[in-house]
C-alpha beads as a LAMMPS data file, in Angstrom:
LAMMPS data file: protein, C-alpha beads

354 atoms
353 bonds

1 atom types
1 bond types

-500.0 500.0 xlo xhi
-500.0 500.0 ylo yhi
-500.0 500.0 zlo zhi

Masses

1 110.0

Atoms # bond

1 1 1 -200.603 350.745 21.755
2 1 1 -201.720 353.243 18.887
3 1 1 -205.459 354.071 19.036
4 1 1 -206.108 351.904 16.065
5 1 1 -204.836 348.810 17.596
6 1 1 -206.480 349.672 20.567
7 1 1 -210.022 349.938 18.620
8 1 1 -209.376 346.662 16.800
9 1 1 -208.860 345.190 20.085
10 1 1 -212.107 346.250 21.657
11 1 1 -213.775 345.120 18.233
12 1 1 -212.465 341.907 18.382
13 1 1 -213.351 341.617 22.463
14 1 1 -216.574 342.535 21.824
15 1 1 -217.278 339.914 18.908
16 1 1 -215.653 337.263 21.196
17 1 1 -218.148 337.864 24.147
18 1 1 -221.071 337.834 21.589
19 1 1 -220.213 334.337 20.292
20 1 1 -219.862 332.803 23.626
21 1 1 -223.633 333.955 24.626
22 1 1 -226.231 331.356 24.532
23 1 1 -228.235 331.290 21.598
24 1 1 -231.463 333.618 21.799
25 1 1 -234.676 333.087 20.328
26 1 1 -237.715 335.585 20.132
27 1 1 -240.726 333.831 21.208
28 1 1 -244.228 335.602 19.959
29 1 1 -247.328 335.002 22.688
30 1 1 -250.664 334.448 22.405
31 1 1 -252.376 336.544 19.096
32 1 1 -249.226 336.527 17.113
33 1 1 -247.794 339.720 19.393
34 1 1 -244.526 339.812 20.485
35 1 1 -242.980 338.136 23.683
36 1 1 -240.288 337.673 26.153
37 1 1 -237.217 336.612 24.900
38 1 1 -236.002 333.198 25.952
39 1 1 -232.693 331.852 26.592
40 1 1 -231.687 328.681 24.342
41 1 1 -228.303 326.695 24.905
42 1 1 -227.610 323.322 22.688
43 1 1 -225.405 321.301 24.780
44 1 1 -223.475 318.343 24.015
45 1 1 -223.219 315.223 25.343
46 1 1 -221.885 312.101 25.104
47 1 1 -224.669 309.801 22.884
48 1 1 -228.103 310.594 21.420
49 1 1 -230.677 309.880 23.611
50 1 1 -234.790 309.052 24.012
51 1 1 -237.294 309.603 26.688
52 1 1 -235.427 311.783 29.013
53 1 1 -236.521 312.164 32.362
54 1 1 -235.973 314.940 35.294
55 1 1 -234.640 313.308 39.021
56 1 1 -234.908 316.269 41.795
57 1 1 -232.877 314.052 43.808
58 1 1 -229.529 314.418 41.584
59 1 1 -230.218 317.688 39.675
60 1 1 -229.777 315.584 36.535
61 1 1 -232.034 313.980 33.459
62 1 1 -231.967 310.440 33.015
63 1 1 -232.440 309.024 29.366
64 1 1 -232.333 305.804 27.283
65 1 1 -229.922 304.935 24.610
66 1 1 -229.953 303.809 21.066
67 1 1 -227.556 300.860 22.348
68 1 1 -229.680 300.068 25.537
69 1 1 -227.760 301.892 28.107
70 1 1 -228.703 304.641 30.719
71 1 1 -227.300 308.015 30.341
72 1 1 -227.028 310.766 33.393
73 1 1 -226.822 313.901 31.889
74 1 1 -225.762 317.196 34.265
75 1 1 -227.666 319.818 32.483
76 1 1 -225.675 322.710 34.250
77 1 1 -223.163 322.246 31.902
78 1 1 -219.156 322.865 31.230
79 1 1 -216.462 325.430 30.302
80 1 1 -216.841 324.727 27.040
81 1 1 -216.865 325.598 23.767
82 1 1 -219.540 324.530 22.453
83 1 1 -221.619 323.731 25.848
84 1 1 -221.449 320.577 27.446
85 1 1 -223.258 318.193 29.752
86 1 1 -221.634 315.867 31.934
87 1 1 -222.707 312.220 30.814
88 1 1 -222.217 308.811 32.419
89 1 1 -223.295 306.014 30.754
90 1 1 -224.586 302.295 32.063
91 1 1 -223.364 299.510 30.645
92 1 1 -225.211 297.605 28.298
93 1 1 -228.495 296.172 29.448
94 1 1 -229.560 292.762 27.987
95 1 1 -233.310 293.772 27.748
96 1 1 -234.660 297.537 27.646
97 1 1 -238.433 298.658 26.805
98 1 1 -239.693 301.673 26.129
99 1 1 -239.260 304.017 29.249
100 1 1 -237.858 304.390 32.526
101 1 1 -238.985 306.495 35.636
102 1 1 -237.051 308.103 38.435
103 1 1 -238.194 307.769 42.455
104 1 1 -240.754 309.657 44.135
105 1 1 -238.660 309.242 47.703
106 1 1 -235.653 307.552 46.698
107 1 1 -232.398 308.431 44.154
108 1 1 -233.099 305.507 42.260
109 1 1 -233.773 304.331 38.409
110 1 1 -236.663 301.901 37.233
111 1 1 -236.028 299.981 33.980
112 1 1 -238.692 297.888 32.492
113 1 1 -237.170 294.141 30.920
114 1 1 -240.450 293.091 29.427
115 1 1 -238.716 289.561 28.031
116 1 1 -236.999 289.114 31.815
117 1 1 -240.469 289.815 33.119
118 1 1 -238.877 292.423 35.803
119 1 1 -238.102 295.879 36.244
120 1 1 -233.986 296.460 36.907
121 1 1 -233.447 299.100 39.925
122 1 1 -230.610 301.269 39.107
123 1 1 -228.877 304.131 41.823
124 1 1 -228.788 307.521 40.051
125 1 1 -225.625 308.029 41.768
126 1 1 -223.681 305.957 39.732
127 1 1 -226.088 303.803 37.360
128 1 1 -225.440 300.674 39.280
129 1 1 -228.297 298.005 39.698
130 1 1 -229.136 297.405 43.112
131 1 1 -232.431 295.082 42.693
132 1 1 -234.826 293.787 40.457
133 1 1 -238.891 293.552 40.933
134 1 1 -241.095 291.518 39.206
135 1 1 -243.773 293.583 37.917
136 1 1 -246.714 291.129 36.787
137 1 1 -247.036 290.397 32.694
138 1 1 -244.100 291.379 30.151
139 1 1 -243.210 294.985 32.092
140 1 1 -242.879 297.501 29.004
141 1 1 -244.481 300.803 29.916
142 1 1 -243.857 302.510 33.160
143 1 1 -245.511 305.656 35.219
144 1 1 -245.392 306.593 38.553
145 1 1 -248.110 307.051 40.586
146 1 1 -246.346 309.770 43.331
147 1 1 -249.213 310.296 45.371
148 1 1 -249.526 307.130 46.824
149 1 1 -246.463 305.671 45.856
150 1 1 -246.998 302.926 43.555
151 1 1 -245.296 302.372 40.463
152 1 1 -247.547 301.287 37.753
153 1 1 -246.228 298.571 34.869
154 1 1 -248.387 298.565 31.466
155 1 1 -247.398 295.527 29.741
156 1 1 -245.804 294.662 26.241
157 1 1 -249.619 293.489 25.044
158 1 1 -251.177 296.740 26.644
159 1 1 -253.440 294.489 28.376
160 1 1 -252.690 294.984 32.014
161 1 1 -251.692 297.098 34.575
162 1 1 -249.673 295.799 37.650
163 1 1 -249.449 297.987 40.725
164 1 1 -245.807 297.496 43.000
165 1 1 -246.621 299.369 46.357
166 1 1 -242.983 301.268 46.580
167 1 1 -242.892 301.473 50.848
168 1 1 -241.759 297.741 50.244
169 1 1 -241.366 296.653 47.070
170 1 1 -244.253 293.883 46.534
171 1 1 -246.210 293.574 43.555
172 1 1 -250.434 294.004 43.872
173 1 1 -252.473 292.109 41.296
174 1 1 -252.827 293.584 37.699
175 1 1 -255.890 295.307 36.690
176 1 1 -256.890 294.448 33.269
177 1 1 -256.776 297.864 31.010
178 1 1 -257.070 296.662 27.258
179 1 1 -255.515 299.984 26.333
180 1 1 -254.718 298.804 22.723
181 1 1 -251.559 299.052 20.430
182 1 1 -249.025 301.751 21.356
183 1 1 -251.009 303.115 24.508
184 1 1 -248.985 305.038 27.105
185 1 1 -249.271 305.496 30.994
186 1 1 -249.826 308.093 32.985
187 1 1 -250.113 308.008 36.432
188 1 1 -250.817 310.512 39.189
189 1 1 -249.084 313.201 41.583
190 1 1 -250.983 313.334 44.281
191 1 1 -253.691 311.752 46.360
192 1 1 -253.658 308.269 48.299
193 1 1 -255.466 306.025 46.150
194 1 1 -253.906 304.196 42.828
195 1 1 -255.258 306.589 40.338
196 1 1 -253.899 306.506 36.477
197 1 1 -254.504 307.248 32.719
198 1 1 -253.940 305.083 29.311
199 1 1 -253.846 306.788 26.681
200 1 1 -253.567 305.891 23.415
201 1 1 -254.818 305.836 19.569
202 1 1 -258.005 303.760 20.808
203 1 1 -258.691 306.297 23.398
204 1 1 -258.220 307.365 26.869
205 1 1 -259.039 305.203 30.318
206 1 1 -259.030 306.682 33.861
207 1 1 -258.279 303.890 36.720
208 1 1 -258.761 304.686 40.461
209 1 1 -258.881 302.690 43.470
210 1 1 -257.402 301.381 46.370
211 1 1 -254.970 298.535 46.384
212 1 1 -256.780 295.310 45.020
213 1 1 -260.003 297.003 44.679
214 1 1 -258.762 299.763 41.457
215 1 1 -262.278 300.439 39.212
216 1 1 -262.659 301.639 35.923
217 1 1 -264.046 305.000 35.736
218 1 1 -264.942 305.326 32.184
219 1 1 -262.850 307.092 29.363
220 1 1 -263.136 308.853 26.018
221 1 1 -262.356 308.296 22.157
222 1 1 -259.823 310.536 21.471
223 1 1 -256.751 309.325 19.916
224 1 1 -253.860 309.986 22.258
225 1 1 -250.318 310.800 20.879
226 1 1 -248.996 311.979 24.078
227 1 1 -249.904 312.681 27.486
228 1 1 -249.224 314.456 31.085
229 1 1 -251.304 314.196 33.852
230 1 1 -251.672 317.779 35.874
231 1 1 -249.539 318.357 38.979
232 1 1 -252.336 319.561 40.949
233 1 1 -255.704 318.319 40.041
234 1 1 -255.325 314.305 39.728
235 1 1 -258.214 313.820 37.514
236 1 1 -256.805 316.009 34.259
237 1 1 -254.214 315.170 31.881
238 1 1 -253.558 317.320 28.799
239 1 1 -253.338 315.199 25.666
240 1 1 -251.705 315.784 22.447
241 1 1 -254.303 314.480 20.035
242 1 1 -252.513 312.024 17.056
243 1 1 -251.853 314.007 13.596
244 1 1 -253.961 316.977 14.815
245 1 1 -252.239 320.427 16.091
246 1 1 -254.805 319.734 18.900
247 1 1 -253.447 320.141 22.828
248 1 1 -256.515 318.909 25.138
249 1 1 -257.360 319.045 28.345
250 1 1 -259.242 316.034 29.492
251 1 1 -260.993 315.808 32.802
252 1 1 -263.398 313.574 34.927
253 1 1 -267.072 314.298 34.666
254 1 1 -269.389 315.805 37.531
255 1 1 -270.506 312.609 38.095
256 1 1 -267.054 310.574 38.262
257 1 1 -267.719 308.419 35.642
258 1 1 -266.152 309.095 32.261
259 1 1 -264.046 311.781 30.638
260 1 1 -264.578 314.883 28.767
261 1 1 -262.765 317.540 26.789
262 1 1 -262.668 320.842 29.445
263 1 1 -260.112 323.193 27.322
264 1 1 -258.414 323.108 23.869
265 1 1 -256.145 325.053 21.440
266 1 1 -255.162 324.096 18.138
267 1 1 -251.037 324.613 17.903
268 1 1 -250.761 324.513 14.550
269 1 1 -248.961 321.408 14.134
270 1 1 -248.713 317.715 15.908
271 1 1 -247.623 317.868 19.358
272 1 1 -244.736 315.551 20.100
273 1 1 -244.159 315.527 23.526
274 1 1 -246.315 316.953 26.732
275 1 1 -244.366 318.321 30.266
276 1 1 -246.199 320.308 33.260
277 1 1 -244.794 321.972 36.234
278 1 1 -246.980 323.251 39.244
279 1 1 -248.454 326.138 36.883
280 1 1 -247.498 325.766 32.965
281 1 1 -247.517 323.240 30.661
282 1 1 -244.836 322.536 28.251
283 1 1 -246.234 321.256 23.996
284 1 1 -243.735 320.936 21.704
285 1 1 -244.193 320.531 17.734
286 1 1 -241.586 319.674 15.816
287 1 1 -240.338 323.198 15.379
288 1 1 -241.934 325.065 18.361
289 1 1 -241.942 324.999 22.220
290 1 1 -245.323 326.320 23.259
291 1 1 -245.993 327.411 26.851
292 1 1 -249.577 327.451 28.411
293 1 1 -251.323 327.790 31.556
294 1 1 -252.835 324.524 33.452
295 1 1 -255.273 326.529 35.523
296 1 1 -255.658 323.996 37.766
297 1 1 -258.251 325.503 40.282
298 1 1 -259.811 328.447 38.263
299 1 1 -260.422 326.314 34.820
300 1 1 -260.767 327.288 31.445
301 1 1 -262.636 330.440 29.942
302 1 1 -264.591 329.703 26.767
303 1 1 -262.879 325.949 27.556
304 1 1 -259.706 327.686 25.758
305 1 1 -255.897 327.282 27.110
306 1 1 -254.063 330.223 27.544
307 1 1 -250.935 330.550 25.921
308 1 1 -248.205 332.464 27.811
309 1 1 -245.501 332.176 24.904
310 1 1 -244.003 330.179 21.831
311 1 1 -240.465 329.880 21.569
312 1 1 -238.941 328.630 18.185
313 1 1 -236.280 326.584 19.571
314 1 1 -234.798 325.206 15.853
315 1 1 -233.035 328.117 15.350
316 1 1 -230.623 327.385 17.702
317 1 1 -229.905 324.149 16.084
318 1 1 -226.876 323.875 13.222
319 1 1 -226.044 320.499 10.570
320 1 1 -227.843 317.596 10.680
321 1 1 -229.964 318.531 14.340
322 1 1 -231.575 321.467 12.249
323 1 1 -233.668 318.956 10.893
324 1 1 -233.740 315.772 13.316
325 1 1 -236.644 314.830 14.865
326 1 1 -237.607 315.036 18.436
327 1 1 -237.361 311.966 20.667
328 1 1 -238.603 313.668 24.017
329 1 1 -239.144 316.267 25.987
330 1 1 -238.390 316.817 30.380
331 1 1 -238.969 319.486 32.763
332 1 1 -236.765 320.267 35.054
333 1 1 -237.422 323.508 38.056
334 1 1 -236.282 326.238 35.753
335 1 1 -235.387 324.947 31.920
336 1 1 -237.178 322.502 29.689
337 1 1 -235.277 319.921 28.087
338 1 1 -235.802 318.637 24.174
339 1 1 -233.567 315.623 23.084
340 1 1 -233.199 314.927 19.189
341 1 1 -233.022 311.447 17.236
342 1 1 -229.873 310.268 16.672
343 1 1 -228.034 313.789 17.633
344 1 1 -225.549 313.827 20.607
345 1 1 -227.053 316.968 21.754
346 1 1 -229.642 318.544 23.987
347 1 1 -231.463 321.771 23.603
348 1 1 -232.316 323.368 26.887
349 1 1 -234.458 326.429 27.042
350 1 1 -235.278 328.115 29.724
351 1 1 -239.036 328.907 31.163
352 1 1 -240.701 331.915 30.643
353 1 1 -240.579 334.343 33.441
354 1 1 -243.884 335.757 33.279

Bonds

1 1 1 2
2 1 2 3
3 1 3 4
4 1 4 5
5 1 5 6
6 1 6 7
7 1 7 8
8 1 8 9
9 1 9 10
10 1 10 11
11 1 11 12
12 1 12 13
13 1 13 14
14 1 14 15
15 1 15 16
16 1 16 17
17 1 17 18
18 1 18 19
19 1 19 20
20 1 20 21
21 1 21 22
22 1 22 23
23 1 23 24
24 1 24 25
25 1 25 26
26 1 26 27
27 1 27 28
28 1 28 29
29 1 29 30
30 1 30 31
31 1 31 32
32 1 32 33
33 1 33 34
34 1 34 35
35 1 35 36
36 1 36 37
37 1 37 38
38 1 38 39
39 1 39 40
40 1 40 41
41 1 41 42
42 1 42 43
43 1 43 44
44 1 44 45
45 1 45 46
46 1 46 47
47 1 47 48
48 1 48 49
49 1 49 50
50 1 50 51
51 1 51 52
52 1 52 53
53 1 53 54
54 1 54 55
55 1 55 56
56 1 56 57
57 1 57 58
58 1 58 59
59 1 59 60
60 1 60 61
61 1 61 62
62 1 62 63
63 1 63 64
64 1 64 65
65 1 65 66
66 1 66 67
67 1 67 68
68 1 68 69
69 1 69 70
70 1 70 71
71 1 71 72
72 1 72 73
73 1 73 74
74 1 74 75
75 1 75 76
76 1 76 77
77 1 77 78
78 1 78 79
79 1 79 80
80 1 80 81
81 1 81 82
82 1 82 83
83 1 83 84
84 1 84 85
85 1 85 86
86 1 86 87
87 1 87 88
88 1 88 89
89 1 89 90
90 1 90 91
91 1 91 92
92 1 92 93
93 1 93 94
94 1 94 95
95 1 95 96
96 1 96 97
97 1 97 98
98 1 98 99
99 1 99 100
100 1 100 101
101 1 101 102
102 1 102 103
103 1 103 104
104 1 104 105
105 1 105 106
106 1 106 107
107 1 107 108
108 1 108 109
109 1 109 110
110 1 110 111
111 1 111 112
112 1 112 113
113 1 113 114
114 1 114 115
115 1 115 116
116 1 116 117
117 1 117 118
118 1 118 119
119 1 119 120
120 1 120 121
121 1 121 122
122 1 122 123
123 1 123 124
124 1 124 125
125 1 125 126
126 1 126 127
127 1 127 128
128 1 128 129
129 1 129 130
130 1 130 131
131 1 131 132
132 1 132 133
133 1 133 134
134 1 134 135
135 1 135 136
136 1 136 137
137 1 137 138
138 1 138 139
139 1 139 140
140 1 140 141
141 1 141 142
142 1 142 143
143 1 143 144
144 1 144 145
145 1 145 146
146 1 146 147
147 1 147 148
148 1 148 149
149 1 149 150
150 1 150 151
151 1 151 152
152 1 152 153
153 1 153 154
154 1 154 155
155 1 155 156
156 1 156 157
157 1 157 158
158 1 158 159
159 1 159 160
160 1 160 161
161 1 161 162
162 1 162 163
163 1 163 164
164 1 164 165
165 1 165 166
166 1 166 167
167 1 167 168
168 1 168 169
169 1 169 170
170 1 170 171
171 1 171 172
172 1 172 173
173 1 173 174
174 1 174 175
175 1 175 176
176 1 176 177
177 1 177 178
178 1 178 179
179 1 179 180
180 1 180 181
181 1 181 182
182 1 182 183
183 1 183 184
184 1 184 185
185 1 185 186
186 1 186 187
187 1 187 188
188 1 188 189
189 1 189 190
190 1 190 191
191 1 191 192
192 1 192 193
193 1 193 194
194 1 194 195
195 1 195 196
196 1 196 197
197 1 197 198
198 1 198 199
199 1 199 200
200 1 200 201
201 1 201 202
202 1 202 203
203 1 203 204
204 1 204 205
205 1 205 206
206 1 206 207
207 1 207 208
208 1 208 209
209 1 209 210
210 1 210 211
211 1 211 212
212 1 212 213
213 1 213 214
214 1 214 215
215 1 215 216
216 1 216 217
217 1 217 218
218 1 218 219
219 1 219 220
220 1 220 221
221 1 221 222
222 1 222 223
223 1 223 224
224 1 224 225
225 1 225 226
226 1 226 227
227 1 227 228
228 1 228 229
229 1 229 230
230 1 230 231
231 1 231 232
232 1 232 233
233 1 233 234
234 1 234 235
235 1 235 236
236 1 236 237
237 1 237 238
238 1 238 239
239 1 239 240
240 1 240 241
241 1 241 242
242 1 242 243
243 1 243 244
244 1 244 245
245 1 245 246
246 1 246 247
247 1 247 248
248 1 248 249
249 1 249 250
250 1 250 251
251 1 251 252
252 1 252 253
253 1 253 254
254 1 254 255
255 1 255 256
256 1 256 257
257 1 257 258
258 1 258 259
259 1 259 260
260 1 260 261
261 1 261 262
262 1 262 263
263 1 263 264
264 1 264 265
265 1 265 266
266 1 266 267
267 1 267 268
268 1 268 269
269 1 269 270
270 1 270 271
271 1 271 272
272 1 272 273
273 1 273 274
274 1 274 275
275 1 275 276
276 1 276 277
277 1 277 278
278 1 278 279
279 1 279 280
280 1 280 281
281 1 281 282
282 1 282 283
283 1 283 284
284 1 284 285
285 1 285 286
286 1 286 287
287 1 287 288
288 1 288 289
289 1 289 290
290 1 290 291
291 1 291 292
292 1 292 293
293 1 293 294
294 1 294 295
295 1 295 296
296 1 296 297
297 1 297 298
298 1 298 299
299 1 299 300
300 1 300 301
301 1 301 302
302 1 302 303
303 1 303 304
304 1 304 305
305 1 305 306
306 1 306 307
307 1 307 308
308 1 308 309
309 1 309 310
310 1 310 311
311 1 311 312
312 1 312 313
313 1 313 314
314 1 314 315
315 1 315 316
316 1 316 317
317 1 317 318
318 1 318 319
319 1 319 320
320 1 320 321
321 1 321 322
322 1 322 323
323 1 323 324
324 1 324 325
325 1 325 326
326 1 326 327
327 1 327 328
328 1 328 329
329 1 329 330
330 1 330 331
331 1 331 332
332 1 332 333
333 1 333 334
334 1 334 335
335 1 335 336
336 1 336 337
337 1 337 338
338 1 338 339
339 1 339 340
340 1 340 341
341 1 341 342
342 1 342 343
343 1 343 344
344 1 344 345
345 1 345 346
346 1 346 347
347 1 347 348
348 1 348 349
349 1 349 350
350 1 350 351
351 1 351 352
352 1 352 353
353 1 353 354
């Protein structure tokens, strides 16, 4: 081979390898400075998807479809060119809400069926129901409260709350909430009583109890667009406040009764989505993943968030996803996950090192 060929060669080698990187986007930290520089892959898979959820049992994000099936997505992707996740799909489901949560203790699915009146119990092995539950009033909304292993159904009216105690299955009596139109749930990681948040545009409710006995503790008018309660400290959730750039952290007061506002930062634009991990939390706008610190034990300086980076994850997006809108956001141990409307794709960027 003459020396020319040979250079072409290595040209064309080289050229090859940079194509098949994953996309990279630089990400600018807090004051506008420059900052790490995160990894962003688009993968495809096999529908578009809503509300996706991370399951530590199976290594793999559960998510609704536009045709009321369950897709299993393996985020750690394919030989491929371009990337892609391994999907199964459910079949069809006669009745699908608005969520669905994965098992604190066991590999298994929870599907609200508000007209059925029941939640479906689906294996994340293979997306085959094994049960049903009944879960009190018109199950629509669900959260799960991990620390003492209930799962909490909000119902289609956003009226009530209905505890089922997980160790066996039965159902407790509903508490009633009132949350209003298009209220969410949150509901906590970790301590032994029934503690929760709604959350929505007529403000925000903390619930906490035991079994039978759950009280309201007061709440807060701030118009909720999204929320995630705090990993560590059971009393917090951060809030996205609705058609504001504002990310909130909301808290109990000293004296247990009633909420206030304990850290803030202005993003710039509407959040969409909230995720949290033991030590960051996860805001995404429409064009930019924002990472900031929870604090958990220390608390806020000057009640302000501190941002570790912002990581413009559009530009990794081509056609028609460029521009489509978000339709949620999970966390899984090492990447976040962002799922678009109506795209068959997932953009999965990894978390900040630092």
């Amino acid at each position: 081979m003459s020396l020319e060929h040979l250079a072409r060669a290595v040209r064309k080698a080289i050229v090859l390898a940079v194509v098949g990187m994953p996309v990279l986007a630089a990400c600018s930290g807090a004051g506008g400075g420059p900052g790490p520089t995160a990894s962003i892959v688009v993968l495809r898979i096999n529908a578009p998807v809503h509300k996706p959820t991370w399951s530590d049992h199976t290594g793999a994000l559960f998510a609704l479809t536009d045709d009321h099936r369950i897709a299993k997505i393996d985020p750690s992707g394919q030989p491929s060119a371009p990337p892609t996740a391994r999907t199964i799909l459910s079949a069809p489901f006669p009745d699908v809400a608005e969520n669905l949560v994965t098992g604190s203790t066991e590999a298994v699915v929870y599907l609200p069926q508000p007209k059925l009146g029941r939640i479906a119990i689906l294996s994340e092995e293979d997306l085959r129901q094994v049960g049903t539950v009944q879960a009190g009033p018109a199950p629509s909304f669900l959260a799960l409260d991990s620390g003492s292993d209930h799962l909490l159904a909000l119902s289609e009216d956003r009226s009530t709350v209905t505890p089922i105690d997980l160790h066996d299955n039965s159902v407790l009596p509903f508490q009633e909430v009132d949350a209003g139109p298009d209220a969410e749930l949150d509901g906590a990681k970790r301590g032994r009583l029934i503690d929760y948040h709604t959350a929505g545009p007529m403000g925000i409710t903390h619930h906490k109890g035991s079994p039978g006995s759950v009280e309201d503790k007061g709440g807060i008018g701030i118009s909720a667009e999204k929320t995630a309660g705090d990993l560590t400290k059971s009393s917090r959730v951060y809030v996205a406040e609705s058609d504001t750039g504002r990310l909130l952290a909301v808290d109990s007061k000293r004296s247990g009764d009633g909420l206030e506002v304990v850290a803030q930062a202005n993003l710039g634009e509407p959040v969409r989505y909230v995720g949290v991990d033991e030590t960051r939390i996860y805001a995404v706008t429409e064009h930019t993943l924002v990472v900031l610190k929870t604090n958990s034990f220390e608390g806020y300086h000057e009640q302000t968030f501190p941002v570790v980076t912002r990581i413009d994850f559009r530009s990794a997006l081509q056609g028609e996803a460029k521009n489509a809108p978000l339709s949620g956001l999970a966390t899984g141990p090492d990447r976040v996950y962002l799922t678009l409307k109506g795209q068959p794709c997932m953009v999965s960027v990894a978390k900040p090192s630092i």
